[in-house]
Every structure is written in structure tokens, then in C-alpha cells.
N, C-alpha and C positions, 0 to 999 in steps of 0.2 A: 504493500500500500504506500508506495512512495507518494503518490499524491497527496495522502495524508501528512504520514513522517517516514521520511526516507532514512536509512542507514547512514553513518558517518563513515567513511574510510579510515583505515585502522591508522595512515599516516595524521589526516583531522586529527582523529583522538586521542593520540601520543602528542600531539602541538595544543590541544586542549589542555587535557593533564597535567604537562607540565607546567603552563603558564600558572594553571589557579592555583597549583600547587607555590609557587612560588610568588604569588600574586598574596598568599593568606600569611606564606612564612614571613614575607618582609613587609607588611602592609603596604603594599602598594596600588597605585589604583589602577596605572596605567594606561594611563588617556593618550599615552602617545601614543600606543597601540592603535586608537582610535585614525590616526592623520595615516600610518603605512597602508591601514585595511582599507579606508575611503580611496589611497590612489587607485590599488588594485580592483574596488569596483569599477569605479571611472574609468581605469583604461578596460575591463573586461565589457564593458556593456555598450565603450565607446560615446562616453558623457564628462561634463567637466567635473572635477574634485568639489567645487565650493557648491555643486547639485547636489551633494548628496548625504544622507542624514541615516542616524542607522537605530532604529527600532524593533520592537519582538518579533512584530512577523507584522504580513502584508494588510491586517485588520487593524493595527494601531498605524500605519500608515495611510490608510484610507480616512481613519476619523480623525486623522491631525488637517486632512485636507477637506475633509465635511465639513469639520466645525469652522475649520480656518479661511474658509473662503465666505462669510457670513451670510448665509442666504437668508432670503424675507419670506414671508407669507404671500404663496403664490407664485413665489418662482418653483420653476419644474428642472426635476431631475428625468434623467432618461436612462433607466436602469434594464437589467437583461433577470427574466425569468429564472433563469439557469446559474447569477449571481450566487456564490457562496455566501450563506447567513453570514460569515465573519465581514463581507462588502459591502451588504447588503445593510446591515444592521443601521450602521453610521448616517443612512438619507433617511432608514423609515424615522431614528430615533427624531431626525429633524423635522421628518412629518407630525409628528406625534407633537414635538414642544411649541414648533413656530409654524404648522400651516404650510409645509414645503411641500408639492405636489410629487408626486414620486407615477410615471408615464411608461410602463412595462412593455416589452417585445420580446416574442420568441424568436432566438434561433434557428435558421433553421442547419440540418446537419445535411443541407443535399446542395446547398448554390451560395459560393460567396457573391452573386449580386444581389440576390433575395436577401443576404444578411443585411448590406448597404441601405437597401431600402428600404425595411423595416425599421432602421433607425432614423434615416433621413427623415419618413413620411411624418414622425412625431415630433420632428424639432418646431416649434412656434416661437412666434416672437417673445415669450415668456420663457424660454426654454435656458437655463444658467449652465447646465451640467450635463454631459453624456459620461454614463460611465461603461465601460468596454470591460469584460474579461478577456484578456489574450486569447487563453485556453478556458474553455468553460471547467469547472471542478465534475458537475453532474453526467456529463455527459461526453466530456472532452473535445468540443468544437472550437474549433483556430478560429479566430474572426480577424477580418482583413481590417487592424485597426488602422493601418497607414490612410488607407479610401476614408474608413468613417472619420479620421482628423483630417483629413481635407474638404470634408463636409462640415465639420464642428467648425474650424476655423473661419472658415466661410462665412458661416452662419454668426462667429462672434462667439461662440461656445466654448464653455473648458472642457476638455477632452483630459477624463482619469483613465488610468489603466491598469485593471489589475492582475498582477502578472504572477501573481503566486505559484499557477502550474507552468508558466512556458520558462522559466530564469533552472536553468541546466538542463532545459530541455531540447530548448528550440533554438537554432542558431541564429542569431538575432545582435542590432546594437538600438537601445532603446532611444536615441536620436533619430535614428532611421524610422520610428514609427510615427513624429512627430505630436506627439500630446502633450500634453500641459505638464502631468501628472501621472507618476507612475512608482506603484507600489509590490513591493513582493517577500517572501519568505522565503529565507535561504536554508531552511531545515528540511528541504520536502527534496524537489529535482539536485539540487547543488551539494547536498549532502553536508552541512555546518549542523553545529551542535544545536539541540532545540532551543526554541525565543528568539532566535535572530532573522534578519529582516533589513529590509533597510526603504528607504522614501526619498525618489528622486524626482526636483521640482526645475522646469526650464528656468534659467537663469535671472530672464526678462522679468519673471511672474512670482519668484519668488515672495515680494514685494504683499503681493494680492491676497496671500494666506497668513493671516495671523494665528501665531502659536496660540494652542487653546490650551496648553497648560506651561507654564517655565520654569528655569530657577536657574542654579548656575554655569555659566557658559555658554548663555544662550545671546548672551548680552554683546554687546560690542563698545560700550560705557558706561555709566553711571559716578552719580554721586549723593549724597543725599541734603537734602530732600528730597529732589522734584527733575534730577536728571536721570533717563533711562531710555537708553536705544537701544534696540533689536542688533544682534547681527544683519548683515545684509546678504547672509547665505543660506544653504539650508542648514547651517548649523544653529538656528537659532531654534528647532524644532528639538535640540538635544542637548538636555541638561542634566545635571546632578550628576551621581555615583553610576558608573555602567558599570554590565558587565563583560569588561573588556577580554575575559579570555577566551568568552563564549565569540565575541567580536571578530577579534584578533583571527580564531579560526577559520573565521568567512575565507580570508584572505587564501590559507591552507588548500580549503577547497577548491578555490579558481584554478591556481595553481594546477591543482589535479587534474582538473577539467579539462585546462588548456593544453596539460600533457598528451590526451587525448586527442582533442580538437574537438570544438564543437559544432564543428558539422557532422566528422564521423559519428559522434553523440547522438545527434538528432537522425542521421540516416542508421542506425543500430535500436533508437527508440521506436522508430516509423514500420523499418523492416518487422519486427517484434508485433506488433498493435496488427498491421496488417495480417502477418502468419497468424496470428490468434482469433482474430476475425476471421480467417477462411476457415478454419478448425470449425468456428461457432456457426457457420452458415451454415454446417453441412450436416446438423444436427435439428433434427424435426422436433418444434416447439419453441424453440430458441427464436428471437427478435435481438438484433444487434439495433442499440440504440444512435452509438456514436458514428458518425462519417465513416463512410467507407470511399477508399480511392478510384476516383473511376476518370474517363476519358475526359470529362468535360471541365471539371475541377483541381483533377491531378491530385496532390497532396495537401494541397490547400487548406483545406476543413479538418486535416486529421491532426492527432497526437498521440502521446503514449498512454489515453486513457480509451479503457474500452470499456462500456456500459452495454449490457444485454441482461435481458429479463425469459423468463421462460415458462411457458405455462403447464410442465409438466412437475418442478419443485417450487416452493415456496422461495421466495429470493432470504428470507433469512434463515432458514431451512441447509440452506447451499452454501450457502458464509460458511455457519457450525461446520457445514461435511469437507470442505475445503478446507479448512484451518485444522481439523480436528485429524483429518484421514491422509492428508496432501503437505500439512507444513505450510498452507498458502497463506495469507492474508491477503484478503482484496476488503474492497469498501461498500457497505449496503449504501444505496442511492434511493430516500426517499421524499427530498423535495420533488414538490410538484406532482404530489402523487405515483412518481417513475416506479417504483417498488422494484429496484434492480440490483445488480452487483457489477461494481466496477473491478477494472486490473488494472494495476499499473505496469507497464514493464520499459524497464530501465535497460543500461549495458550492463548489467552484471545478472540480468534476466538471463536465462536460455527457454529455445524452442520447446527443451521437452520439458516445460515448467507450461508451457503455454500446450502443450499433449497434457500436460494432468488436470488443469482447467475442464479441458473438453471431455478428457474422459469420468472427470468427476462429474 
């Protein structure tokens, strides 16, 4: 269930270890740690250093940008059915206090122009926010966020992105998708130790989100009484005591990543998704939920999550025989009613782990 929480590599966890270990011997905080790990996301994602801000995971980076972009009563979000609760949460909570409209669209998993449209046909002139999942979590649909921010921008839109399943997935620099705003967890695809995350804001727009909570470090002056300025990066979203070794790790993992390369990554994820989908078609009862590759879309729509539902077991019935009989963990899927089980499969997946899926 890497979509969930992915595994550390044993190199991470030996650069984990040690640090807290010697992080608690000497009291140290180690915030410098903090400036090495932000270069190496910047150059991994192909973004600048002062973009980027490092948080639990991809759900306190979306509500740093909820809250911080202050919306009123009546302005509209433009959110995705297939949002994970943890993205999701941040605009209903603002429906719920101030009257913020929240404007839903399915997915669909067969046409990225159909995706386009579905989003476009809802932006109105009230419309403040689109928010994008890269990779759907429910279902694991790619969405062409490049097309939908040049329809947000267009339109005068902030375009968020939540990238919690495509960041060690999908080969990608997240300038290239051009949004406002873009958040993710690095505990899941990229393999860092759990609570890490990080939140990168275009440079121009940093300005536009005020930090909804502070304290120190966030600052760029003061004095007292009555002087106090923000940073003017996204480090003004990150204050007080971290935890830098859990941090520090992020770094460890790219590293590993980039040993690999992250194309062969994404074409080892892809290959894997698809063999496991042709397994599951061939199986009477079985409905594959997620994109499947085909002539007119290519690879477009897919990733390394697969969601299919079955009407010969109970989908959490199949969880228990999988995990209990196989060793597997995969994920029950029941927003929206879906009542499925997803797989994740990574590079350290094999084929005949995607044979025991089908034969279970």
C-alpha cells in the first residue's frame, strides 16, 4: 500500500537513525539540516529553494494554502470527487465557517479532454480556487494539470495541486505543470520517514497566502512592540522546533530515487499497474476501476494505483484474504461509494506479487 505508506529504504533508515540519534545525544535541533534538504527538493522537482517549505505531509500543506489564501463567503472552490479526505477537508472546513462554495467534478478515467472540461465548464466569474489531484488517491487517475493551469490562469484562478501520489512516482518537475500551488507527502511514492511533506508556492504568489498559524523563523524582522514582517519566502509557513531528522531524510530518499532515475521509476511503476490490470480483466466479475492504456490516451490517465471491485467477494472480505493468505496489503477504497480495493505497485513490486493479487 504505498499509496498509503510506502516502505523506507534501508539506506533512509540508517540516515534516519543516526541523525535523531545524535540529534537527542547533543540537543541539537538542527535546522541547518533544514536549508541542505530544501536545495535537494528544489533541484529534484526543478523549483526554486526560497519555494519551498517542509511540512507532515501533503494535508497540512493544503490547509496552510486554504486558510492562507482568505477566501469570503461565496467565493467557489473547484474541487475533484475523487479528492483524498486529507485535501479535501481544508475547503469543506471553509464551507462550513465562512460560506465558501465548494463546485465538484468527476473524473473521468477514459479521456484526458473530458477531464479539461469538466473542470473548465465550472469555473464562473466567482470561481477563486481549482484544486487538481495529480494522481487521484481512489482511483489513481493522472489529470493533465498543465491544460487545467492554463485554463485557471486564464481565467485569473489559483490553481493547487495535490501531489501526494504522483512525487516518486511520476516523472515530472513541478514548474512544468505551472500552478500556483503545490503540495505533497514524501512518506508514500519517495519512501522518507512518516510526517514528512513539504509545500511549494510560485514565487510571485507567495505574497497572497498568509500563514494561518506562526512563530519562530517565520519572521524576517521584528521588534517590539509593533514591528513584524513575514519572510518573503515560503519559509514563512515554517516555524518553531522540527523534526529535522525525519527532514533531513527526505533528502536521503531523492538521492535514491535519482540513483535510479525517475523515468525508469515511472516506466517500472506503469509497466507493473498495467500487467496487473491485464491479470484482473481476465477474471469474470472483476471491474477494473482505474484507466486502463489504450490507443487514444496512451499513458496519460494511468499510474501505479489500481482500483477494481468484484462482484463475486466482498471488497473487504478480499483485503483480510490478501493480507492474511498472500502477505499483500492493498487499500479498501470506499469514498464515493466505490466499495473496492486498490494496489499499489512500486519498483521493488514484482509481476508475480501482481499473479497473487489475481489468483487470490
Amino acid at each position: 500500500n504505498t499509496g498509503g505508506l510506502g516502505p523506507s529504504p534501508a539506506v533512509v533508515l540508517d540516515a534516519y537513525t543516526k541523525e535523531v540519534y545524535q540529534q537527542q545525544v547533543l540537543s541539537d535541533t538542527g535546522h541547518g539540516l533544514l536549508d541542505t534538504t530544501r536545495t535537494a527538493v528544489a533541484s529534484f522537482f526543478g523549483v526554486l529553494y526560497d519555494e519551498v517549505c517542509f511540512t507532515r505531509n501533503a494535508t497540512e500543506s493544503t490547509s496552510i494554502v486554504a486558510a492562507g489564501l482568505r477566501l469570503s463567503p461565496g467565493d467557489e472552490v473547484i474541487v475533484s470527487y475523487e479528492s483524498h479526505p486529507g485535501g479535501l477537508f481544508p475547503w469543506m472546513s471553509l464551507q462550513k465557517q465562512f460560506g465558501v462554495v465548494l463546485k465538484f467534478f468527476q473524473p473521468s478515467n477514459k479521456s484526458v479532454a473530458e477531464n479539461i472540461a469538466r473542470v473548465s465548464e465550472l469555473i464562473s466569474p466567482k470561481t477563486r480556487v481549482i484544486q487538481i489531484d495529480h494522481v487521484s488517491a481512489p482511483s489513481g487517475i493522472r489529470m493533465p494539470v498543465r491544460d487545467i493551469a492554463e485554463v485557471a490562469r486564464a481565467a485569473g484562478v489559483w490553481l493547487h495541486v495535490d501531489g501526494a501520489q504522483s512525487c516518486g512516482m511520476i516523472n515530472f518537475s513541478i514548474s512544468s505543470l505551472l500552478c500556483h500551488s503545490f503540495s505533497s507527502s514524501c512518506h508514500k511514492w519517495i519512501g522518507a520517514p512518516h510526517g514528512t511533506g513539504f509545500l511549494w508556492v510560485e514565487k510571485d504568489h507567495i505574497k497572497e497566502v498568509w500563514p494561518p498559524e506562526i512563530g519562530a523563523y517565520c519572521e524576517s524582522e521584528f521588534s517590539i512592540p509593533d514591528t513584524f514582517e513575514y519572510r518573503n519566502t515560503a519559509q514563512r509557513f515554517e516555524y518553531g522546533t522540527r523534526d529535522t531528522a525525519s527532514v533531513s531524510s527526505i533528502s536521503v530518499a531523492l538521492t535514491f530515487m535519482q540513483a535510479i532515475g525517475m523515468q525508469q521509476v515511472q516506466e517500472r511503476v506503469l509497466y507493473l499497474a498495467e500487467y496487473l490490470k491485464s491479470g484482473l480483466s481476465k477474471i469474470e466479475g472483476v471491474e477494473i476501476v482505474s484507466p486502463i492504456a489504450d490507443a487514444t490516451n496512451g499513458y496519460a490517465l494511468c499510474s501505479g494505483l489500481t482500483t477494481f471491485k468484484t462482484t463475486t467477494v466482498p471488497y473487504d472480505e478480499l483485503y483480510s484474504f490478501l493480507l492474511n493468505n498472500y502477505n499483500l496489503r492493498c487499500r479498501i477504497v470506499t469514498e464515493n461509494g466505490m466499495d473496492a480495493l486498490r494496489v499499489s505497485t512500486h519498483i521493488f513490486n514484482f509481476p508475480s506479487e501482481c499473479d497473487a493479487v489475481c489468483e487470490g
